[in-house]
N, CA, C and O atoms as a GROMACS GRO file, in nm:
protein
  364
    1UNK      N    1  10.056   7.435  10.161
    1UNK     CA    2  10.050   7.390  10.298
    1UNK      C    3  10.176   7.430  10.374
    1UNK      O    4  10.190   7.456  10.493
    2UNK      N    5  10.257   7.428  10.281
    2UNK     CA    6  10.409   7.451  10.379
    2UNK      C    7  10.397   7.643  10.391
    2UNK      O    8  10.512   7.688  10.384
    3UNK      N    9  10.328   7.717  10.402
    3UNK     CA   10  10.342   7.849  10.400
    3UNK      C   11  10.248   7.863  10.557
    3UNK      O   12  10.248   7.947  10.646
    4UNK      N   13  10.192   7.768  10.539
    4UNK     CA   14  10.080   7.769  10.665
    4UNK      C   15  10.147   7.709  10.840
    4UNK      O   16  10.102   7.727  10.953
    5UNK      N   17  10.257   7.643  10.795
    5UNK     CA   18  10.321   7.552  10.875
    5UNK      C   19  10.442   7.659  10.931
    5UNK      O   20  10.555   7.657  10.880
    6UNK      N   21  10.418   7.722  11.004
    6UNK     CA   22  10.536   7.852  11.036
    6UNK      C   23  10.632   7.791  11.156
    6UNK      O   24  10.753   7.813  11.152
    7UNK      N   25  10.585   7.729  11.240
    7UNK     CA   26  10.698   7.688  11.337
    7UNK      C   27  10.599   7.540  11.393
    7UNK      O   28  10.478   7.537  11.411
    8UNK      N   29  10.688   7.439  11.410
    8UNK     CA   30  10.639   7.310  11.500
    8UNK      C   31  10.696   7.302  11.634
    8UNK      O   32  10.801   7.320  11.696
    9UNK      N   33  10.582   7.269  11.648
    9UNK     CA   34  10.592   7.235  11.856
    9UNK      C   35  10.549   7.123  11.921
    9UNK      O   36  10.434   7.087  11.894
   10UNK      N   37  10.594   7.075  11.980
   10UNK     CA   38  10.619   6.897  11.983
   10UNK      C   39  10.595   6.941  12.188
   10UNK      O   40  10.621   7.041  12.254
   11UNK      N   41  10.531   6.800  12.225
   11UNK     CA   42  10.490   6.804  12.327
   11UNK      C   43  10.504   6.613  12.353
   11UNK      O   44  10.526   6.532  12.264
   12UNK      N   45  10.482   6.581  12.513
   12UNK     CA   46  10.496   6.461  12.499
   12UNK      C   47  10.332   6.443  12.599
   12UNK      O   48  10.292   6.473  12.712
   13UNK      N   49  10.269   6.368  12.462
   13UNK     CA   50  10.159   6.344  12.540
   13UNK      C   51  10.083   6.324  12.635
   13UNK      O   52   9.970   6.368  12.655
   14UNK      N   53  10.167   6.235  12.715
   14UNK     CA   54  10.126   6.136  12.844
   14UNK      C   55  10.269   6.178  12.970
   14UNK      O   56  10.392   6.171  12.966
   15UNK      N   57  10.168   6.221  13.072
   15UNK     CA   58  10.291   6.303  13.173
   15UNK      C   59  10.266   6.207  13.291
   15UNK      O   60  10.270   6.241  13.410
   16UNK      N   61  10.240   6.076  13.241
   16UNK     CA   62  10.291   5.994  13.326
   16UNK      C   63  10.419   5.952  13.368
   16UNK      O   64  10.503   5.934  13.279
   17UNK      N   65  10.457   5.928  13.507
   17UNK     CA   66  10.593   5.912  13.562
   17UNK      C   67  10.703   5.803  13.456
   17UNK      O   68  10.665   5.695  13.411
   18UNK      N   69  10.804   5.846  13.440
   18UNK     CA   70  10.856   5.716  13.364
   18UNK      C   71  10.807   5.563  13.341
   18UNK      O   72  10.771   5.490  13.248
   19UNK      N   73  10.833   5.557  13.515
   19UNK     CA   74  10.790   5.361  13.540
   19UNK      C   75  10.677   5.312  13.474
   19UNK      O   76  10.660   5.200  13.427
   20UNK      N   77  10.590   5.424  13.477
   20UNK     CA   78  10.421   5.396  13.408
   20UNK      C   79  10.398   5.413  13.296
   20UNK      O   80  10.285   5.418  13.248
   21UNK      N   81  10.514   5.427  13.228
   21UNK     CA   82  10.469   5.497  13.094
   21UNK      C   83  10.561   5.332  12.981
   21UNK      O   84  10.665   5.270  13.004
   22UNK      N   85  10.477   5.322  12.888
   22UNK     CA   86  10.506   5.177  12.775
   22UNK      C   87  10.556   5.239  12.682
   22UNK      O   88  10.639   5.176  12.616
   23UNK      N   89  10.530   5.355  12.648
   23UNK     CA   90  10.614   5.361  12.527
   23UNK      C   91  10.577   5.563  12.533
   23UNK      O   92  10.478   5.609  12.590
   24UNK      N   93  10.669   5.638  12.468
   24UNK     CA   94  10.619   5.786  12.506
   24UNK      C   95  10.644   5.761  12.349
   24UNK      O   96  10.718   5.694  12.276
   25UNK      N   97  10.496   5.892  12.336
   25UNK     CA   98  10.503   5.957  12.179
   25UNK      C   99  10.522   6.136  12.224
   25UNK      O  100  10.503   6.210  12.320
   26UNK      N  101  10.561   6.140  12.106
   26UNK     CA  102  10.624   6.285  12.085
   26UNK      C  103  10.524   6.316  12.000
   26UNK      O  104  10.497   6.236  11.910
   27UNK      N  105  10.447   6.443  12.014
   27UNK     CA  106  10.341   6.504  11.877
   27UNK      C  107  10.366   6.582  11.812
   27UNK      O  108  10.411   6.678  11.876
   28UNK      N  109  10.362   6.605  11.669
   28UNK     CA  110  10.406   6.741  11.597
   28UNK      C  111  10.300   6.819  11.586
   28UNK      O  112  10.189   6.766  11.587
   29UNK      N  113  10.312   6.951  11.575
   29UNK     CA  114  10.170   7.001  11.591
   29UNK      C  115  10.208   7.160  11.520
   29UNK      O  116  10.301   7.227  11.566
   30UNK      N  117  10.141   7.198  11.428
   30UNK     CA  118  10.144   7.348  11.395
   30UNK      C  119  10.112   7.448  11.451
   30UNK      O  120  10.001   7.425  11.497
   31UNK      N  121  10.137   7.532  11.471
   31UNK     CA  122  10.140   7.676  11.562
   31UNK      C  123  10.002   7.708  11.591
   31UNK      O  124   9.965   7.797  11.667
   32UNK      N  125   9.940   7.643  11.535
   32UNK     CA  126   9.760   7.642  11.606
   32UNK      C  127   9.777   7.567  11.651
   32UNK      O  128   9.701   7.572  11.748
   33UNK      N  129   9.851   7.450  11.657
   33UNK     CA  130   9.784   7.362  11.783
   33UNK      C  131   9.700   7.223  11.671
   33UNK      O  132   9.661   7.124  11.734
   34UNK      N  133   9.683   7.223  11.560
   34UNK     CA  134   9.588   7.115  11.463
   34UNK      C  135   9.755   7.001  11.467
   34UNK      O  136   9.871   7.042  11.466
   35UNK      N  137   9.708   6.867  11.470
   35UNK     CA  138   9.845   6.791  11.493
   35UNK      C  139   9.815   6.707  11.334
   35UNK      O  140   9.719   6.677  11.263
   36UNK      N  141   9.977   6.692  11.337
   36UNK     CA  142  10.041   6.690  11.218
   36UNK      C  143  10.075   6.518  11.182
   36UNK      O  144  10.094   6.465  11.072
   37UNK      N  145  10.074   6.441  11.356
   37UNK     CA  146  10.150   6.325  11.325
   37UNK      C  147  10.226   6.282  11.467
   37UNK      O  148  10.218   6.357  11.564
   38UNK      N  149  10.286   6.181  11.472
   38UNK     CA  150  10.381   6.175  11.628
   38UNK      C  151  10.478   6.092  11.578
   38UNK      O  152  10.489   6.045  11.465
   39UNK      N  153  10.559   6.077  11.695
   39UNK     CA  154  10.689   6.002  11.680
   39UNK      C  155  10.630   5.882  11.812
   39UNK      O  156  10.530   5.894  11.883
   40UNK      N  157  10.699   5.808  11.811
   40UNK     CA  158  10.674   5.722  11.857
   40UNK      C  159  10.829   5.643  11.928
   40UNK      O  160  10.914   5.639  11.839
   41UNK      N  161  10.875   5.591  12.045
   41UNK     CA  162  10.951   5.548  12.105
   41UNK      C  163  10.932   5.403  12.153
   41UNK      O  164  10.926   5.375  12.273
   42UNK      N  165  10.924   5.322  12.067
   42UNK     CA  166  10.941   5.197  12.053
   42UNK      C  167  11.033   5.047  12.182
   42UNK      O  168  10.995   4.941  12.232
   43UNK      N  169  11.179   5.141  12.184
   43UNK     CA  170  11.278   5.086  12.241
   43UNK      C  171  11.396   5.089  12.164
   43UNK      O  172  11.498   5.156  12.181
   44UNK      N  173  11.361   4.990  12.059
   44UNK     CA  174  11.503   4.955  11.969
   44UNK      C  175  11.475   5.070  11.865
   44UNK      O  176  11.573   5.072  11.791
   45UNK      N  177  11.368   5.187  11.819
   45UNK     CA  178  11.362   5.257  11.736
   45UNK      C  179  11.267   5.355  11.751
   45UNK      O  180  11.183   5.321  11.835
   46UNK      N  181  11.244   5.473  11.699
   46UNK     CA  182  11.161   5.585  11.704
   46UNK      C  183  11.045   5.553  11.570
   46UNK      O  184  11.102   5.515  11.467
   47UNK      N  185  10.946   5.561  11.564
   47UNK     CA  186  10.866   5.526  11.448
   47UNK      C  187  10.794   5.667  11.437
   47UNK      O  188  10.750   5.726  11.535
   48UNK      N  189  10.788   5.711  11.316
   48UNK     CA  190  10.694   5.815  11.265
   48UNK      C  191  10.550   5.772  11.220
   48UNK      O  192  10.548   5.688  11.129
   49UNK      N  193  10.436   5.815  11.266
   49UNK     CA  194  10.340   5.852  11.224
   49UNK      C  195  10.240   5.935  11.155
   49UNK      O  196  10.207   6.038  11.214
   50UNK      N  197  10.183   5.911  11.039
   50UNK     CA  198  10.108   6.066  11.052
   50UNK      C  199   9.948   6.050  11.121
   50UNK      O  200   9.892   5.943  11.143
   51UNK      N  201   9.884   6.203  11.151
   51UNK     CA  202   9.769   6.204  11.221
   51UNK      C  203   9.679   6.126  11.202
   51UNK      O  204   9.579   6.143  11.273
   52UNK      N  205   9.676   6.004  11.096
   52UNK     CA  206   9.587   5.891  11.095
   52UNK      C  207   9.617   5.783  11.175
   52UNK      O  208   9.535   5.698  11.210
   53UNK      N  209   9.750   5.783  11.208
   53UNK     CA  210   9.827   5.652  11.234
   53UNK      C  211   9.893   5.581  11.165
   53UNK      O  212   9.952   5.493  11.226
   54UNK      N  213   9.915   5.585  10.998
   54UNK     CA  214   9.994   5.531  10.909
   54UNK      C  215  10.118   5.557  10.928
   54UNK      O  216  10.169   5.664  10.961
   55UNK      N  217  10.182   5.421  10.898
   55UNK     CA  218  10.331   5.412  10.939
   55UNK      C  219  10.433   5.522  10.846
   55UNK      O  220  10.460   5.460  10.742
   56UNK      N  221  10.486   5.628  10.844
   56UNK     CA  222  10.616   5.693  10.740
   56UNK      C  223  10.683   5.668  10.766
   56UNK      O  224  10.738   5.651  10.658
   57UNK      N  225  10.778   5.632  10.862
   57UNK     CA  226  10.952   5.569  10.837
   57UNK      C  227  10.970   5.532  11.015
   57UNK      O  228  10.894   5.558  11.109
   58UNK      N  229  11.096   5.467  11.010
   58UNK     CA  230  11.194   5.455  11.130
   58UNK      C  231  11.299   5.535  11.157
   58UNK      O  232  11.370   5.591  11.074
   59UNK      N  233  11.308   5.539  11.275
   59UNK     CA  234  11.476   5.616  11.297
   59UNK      C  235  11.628   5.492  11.382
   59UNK      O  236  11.648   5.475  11.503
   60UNK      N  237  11.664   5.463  11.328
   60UNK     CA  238  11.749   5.306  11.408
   60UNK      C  239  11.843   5.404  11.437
   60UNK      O  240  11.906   5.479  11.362
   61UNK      N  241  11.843   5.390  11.586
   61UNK     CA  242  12.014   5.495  11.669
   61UNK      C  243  12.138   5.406  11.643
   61UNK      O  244  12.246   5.455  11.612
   62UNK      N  245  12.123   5.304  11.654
   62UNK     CA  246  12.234   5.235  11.669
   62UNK      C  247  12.316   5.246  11.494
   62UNK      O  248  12.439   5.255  11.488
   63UNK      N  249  12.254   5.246  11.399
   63UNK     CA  250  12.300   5.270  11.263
   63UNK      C  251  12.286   5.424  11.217
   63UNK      O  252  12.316   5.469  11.106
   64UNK      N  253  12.233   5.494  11.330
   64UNK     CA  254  12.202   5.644  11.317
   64UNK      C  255  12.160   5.657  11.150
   64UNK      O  256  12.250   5.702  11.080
   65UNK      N  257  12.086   5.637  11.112
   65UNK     CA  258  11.978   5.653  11.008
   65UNK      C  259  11.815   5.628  10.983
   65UNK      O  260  11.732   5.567  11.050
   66UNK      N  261  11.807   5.690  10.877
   66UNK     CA  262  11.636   5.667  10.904
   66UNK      C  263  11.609   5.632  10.778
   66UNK      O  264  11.668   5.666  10.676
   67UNK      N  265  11.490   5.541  10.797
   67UNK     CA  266  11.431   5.460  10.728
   67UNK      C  267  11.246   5.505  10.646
   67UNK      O  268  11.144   5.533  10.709
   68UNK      N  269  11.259   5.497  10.526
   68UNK     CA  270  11.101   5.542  10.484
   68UNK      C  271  11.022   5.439  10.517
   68UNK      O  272  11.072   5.337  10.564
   69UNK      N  273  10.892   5.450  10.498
   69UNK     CA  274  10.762   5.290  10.558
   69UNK      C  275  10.786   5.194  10.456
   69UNK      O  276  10.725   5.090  10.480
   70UNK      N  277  10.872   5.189  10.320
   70UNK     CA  278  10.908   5.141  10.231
   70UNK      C  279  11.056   5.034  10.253
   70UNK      O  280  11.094   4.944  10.178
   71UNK      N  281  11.121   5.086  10.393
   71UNK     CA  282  11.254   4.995  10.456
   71UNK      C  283  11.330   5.043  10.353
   71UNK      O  284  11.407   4.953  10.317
   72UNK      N  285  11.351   5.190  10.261
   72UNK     CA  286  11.454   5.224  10.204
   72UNK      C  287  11.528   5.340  10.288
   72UNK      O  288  11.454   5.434  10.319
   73UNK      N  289  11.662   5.349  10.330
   73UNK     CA  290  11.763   5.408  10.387
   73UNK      C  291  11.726   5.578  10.307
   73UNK      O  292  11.716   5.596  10.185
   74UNK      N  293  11.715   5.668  10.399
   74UNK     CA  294  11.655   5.749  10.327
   74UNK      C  295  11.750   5.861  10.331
   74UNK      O  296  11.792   5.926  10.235
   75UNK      N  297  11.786   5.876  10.487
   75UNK     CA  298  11.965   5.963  10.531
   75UNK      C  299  11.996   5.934  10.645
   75UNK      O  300  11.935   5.854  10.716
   76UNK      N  301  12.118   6.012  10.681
   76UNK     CA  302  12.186   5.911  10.808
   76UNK      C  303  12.124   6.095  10.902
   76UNK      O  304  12.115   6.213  10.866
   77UNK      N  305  12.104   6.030  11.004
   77UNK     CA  306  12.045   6.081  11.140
   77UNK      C  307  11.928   6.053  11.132
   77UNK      O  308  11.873   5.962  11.070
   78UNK      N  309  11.880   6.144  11.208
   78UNK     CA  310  11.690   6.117  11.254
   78UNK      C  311  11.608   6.227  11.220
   78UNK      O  312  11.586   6.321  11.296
   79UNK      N  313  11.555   6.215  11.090
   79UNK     CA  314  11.504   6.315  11.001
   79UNK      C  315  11.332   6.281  11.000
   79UNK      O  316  11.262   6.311  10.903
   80UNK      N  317  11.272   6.205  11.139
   80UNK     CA  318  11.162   6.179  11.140
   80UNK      C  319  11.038   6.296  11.159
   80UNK      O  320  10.928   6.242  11.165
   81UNK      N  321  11.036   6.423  11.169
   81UNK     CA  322  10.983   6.497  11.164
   81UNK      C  323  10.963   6.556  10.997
   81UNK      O  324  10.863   6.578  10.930
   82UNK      N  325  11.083   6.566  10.976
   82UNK     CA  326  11.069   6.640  10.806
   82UNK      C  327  10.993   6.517  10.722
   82UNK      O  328  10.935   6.555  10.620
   83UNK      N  329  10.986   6.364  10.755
   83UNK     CA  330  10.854   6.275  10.669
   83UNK      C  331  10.748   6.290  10.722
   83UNK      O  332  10.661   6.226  10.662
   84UNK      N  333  10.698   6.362  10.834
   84UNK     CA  334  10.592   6.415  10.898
   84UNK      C  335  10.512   6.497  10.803
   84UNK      O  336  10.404   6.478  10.748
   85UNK      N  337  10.615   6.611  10.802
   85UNK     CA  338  10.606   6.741  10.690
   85UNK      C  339  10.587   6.725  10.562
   85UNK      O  340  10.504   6.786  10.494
   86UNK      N  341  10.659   6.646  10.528
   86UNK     CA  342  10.637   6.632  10.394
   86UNK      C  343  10.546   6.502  10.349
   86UNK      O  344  10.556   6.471  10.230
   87UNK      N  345  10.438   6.403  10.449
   87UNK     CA  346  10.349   6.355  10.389
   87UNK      C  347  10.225   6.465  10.433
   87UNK      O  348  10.107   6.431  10.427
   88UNK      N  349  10.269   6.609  10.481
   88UNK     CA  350  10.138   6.654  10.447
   88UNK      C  351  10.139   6.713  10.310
   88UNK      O  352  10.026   6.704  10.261
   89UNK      N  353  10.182   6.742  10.270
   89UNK     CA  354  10.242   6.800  10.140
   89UNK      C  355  10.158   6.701  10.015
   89UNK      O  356  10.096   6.748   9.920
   90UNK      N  357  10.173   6.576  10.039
   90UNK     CA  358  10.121   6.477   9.930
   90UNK      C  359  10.005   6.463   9.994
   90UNK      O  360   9.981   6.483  10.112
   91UNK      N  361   9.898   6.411   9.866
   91UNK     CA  362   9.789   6.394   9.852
   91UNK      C  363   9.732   6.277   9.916
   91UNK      O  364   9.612   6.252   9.904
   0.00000   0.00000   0.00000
């Protein structure tokens, strides 16, 4: 799967004006265009999704690290795209 995945391109779904908008997701999406998963903008945190909607991790700014759906510290920055990637990878 990862040979198929040549470049990601992220878009923000909803191009509603700020004021109107509750929460913006970010989409990952493979160079066709088939989507992979989103990020999600919460307030206090960024949440990863994959294309079902199952939760894969957090990103907390304020502790600048990210978190797996398990609440284990996984590395410090915001590495919420690469658990995107790599729950397509698993079964």
């Amino acid at each position: 799967m990862r040979n198929r995945i040549n470049r990601i391109s992220t878009q923000v779904d909803n191009p509603q004006p700020p004021a109107l908008v509750m929460s913006k997701e970010t989409v990952i999406r493979t160079r066709t265009g088939s989507r992979l998963g989103h990020i999600v903008d919460d307030g206090n945190q960024l949440v990863a999704r994959d294309r079902l909607g199952r939760r894969l991790g957090a990103y907390d700014a304020r502790k600048n690290a990210t978190y797996d759906k398990s609440s284990n510290r996984v590395a410090e920055g915001n590495i919420l795209p690469a658990l995107i990637l790599q729950a397509q990878d698993c079964p």
